[in-house]
Structures are given as structure tokens and as C-alpha cells.
VOMAR-619614 format. One line per 8 residues: their letters; for each residue x, y, z of N, C-alpha, C. Coordinates in steps of 0.05 Angstrom, whole numbers, plus 32768, in hexadecimal, padded with zeros to 4 digits. Layout:
<pts>
a	X:Y:Z:X:Y:Z:X:Y:Z ~ ...
</pts>
This chain:
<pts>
xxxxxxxx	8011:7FE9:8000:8000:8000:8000:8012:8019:8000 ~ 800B:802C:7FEF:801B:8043:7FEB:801A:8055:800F ~ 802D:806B:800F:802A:8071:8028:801F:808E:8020 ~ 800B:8097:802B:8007:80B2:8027:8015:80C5:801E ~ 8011:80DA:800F:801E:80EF:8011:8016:810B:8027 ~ 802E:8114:8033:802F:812D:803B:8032:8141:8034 ~ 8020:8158:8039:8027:8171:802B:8037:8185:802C ~ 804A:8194:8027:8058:81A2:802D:8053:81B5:8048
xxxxxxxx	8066:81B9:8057:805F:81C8:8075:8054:81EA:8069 ~ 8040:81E5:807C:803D:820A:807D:802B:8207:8099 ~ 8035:8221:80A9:8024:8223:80C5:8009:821E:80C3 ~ 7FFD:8211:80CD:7FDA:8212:80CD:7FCE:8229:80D3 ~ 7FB8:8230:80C8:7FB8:8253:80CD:7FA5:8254:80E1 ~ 7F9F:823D:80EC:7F98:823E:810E:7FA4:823C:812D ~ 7FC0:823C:811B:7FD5:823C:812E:7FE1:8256:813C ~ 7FDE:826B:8152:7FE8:827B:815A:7FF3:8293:8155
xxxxxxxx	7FF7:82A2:8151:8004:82BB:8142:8021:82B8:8143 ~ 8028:82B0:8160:8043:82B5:8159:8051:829D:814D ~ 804A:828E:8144:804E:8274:8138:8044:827A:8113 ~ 802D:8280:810F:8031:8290:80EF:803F:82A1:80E6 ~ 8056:82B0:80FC:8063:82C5:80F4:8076:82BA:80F1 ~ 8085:82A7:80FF:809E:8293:80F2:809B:828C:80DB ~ 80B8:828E:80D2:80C1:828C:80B5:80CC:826B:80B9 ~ 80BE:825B:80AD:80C7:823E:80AA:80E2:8241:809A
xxxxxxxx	80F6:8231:80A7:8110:823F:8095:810E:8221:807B ~ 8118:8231:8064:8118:8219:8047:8126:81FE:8054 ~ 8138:8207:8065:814A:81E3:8064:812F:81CC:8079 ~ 8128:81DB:8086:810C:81D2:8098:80FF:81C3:807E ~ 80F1:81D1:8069:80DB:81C3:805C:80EB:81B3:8047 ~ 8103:81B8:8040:8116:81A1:8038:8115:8185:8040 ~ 8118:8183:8057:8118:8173:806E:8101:8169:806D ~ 80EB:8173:8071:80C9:8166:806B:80C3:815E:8051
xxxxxxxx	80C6:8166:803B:80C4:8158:8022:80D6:813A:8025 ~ 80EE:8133:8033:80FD:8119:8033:80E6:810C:8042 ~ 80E0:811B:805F:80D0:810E:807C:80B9:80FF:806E ~ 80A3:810F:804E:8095:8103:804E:809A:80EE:8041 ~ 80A7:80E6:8031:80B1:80CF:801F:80B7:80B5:8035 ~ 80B7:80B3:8055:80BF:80A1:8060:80AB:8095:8069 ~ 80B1:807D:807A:8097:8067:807C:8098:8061:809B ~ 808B:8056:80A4:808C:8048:80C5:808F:8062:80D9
xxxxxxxx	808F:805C:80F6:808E:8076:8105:809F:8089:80F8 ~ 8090:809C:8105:80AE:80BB:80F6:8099:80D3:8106 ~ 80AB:80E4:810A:80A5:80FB:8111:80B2:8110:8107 ~ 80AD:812B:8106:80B7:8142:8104:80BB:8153:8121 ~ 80CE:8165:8128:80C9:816E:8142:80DA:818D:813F ~ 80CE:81AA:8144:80DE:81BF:8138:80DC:81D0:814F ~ 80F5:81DC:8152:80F8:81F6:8162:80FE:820C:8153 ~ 80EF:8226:8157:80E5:8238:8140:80E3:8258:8155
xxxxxxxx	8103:8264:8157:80F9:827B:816A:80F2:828D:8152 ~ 80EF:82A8:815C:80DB:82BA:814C:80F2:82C4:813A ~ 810A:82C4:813E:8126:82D0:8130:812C:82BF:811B ~ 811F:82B1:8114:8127:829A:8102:813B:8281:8103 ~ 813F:8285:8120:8158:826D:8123:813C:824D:8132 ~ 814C:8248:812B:813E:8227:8129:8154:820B:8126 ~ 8147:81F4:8135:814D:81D6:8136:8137:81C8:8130 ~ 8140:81B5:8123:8130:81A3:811F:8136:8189:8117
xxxxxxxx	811F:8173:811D:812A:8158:8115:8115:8142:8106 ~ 8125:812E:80F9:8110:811F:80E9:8110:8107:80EC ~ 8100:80F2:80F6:8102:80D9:8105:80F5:80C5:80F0 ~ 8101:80B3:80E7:80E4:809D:80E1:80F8:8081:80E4 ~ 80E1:8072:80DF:80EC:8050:80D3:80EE:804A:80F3 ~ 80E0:8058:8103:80DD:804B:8125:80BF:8030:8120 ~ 80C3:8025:8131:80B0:800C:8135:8090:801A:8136 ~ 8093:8037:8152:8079:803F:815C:8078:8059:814C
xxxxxxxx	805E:8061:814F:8063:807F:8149:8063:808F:8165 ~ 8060:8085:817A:8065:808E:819D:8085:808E:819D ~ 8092:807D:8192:80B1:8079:8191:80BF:808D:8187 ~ 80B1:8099:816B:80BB:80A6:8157:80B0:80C4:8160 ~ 80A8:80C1:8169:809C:80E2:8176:80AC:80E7:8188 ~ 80A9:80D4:81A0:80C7:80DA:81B0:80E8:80E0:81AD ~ 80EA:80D3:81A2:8107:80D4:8192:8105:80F6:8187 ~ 80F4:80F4:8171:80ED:8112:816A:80F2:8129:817C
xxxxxxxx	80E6:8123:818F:80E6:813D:81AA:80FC:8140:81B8 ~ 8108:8125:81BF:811F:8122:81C9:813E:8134:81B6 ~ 813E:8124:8198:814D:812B:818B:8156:8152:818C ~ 813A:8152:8183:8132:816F:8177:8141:8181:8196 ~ 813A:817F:81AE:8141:8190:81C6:815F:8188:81CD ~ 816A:817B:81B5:818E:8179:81C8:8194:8188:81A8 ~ 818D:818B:8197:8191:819C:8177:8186:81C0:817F ~ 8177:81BE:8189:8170:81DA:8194:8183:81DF:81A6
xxxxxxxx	8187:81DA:81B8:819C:81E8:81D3:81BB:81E4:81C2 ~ 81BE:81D5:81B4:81E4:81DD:81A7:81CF:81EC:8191 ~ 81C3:81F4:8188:81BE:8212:8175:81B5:8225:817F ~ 81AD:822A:819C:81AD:8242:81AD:818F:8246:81A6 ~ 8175:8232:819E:8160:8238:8190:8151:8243:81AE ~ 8145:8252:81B5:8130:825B:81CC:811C:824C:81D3 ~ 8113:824E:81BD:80F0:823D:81BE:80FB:821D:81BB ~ 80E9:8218:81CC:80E0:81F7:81D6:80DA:81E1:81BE
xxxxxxxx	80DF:81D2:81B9:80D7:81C3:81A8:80BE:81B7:81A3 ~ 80B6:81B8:8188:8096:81AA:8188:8091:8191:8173 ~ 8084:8188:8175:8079:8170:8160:806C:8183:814A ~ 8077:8176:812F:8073:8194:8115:8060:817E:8107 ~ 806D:8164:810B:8060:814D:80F4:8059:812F:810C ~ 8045:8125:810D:804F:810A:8115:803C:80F9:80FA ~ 8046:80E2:80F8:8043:80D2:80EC:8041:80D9:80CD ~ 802B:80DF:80B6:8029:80F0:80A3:8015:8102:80AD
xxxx	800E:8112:80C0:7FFB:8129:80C3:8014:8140:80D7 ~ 8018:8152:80CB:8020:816F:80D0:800B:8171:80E4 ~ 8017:8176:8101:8001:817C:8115:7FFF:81A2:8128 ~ 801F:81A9:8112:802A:81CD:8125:8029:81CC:8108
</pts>
């Protein structure tokens, strides 16, 4: 069975103000065009301060998608603190549904 496709990231425009005013940086949606091409757990996970500096990480080929989400969150907050990112890390993608 084919695996879904994902659509390219863009903020949901029910998502917060200060979160539509972030500029998704290009290597980010780089990164998500590979993320959707993958299969089995996976997650996306992004730290996004308002200055444009950002971490982020891309998880798949885990057993769970609870596995692959974690890893995600985990990854993503030790990539943020060695890039000096502010903001906290979030779940951007889990499985194929963009959930930030």
C-alpha cells in the first residue's frame, strides 16, 4: 500500500500569532519534503524563536509512532541548546499529519 503523501509545511492559520509570524527557514521545509517520503514511526520536532534562529529534527523507521515522537522531542532539545535556540521545542509533524 502506497504511503500517503504530505503536504508541504506552512503554519496552520489557526495557530497563534506569534507562531504565523515565524519565518519557517528553507532548509526546515527541505527537510520535510525528505520526512514525507519516509515510512514507519517518524516525527518532525522544531524550535522556531521569533529571530529566525531555529533546531530541528527528523525521526522515522522507529517501530512506534510514541517512540518516534519521543526521540523527536528529545533529539530536537539537545540541537536547540548547542544552537542557542530560546523557544522550547514542539512536535511540527507526527506521523504524516503536520500537527504546529
Amino acid at each position: 500500500m502506497a504511503s500517503p503523501k504530505v503536504r508541504a509545511p506552512s503554519p496552520p492559520s489557526a495557530a497563534p500569532e506569534d507562531v504565523q509570524a515565524r519565518k519557517i527557514p528553507p532548509e526546515f521545509l527541505k527537510a520535510f519534503e525528505d520526512y514525507a517520503t519516509k515510512s514507519g514511526g517518524k516525527a518532525m520536532a522544531l524550535a522556531l524563536d521569533s529571530n529566525g534562529k531555529s533546531a530541528y529534527v527528523s525521526i522515522s523507521g522507529y517501530p512506534t509512532q510514541s517512540q518516534a515522537s519521543e526521540e523527536a522531542m528529545s533529539e530536537c532539545a539537545r540541537h536547540r541548546i548547542e544552537a542557542s535556540v530560546q523557544e522550547s521545542c514542539k512536535l511540527y509533524a507526527v506521523g504524516d499529519k503536520v500537527v504546529w
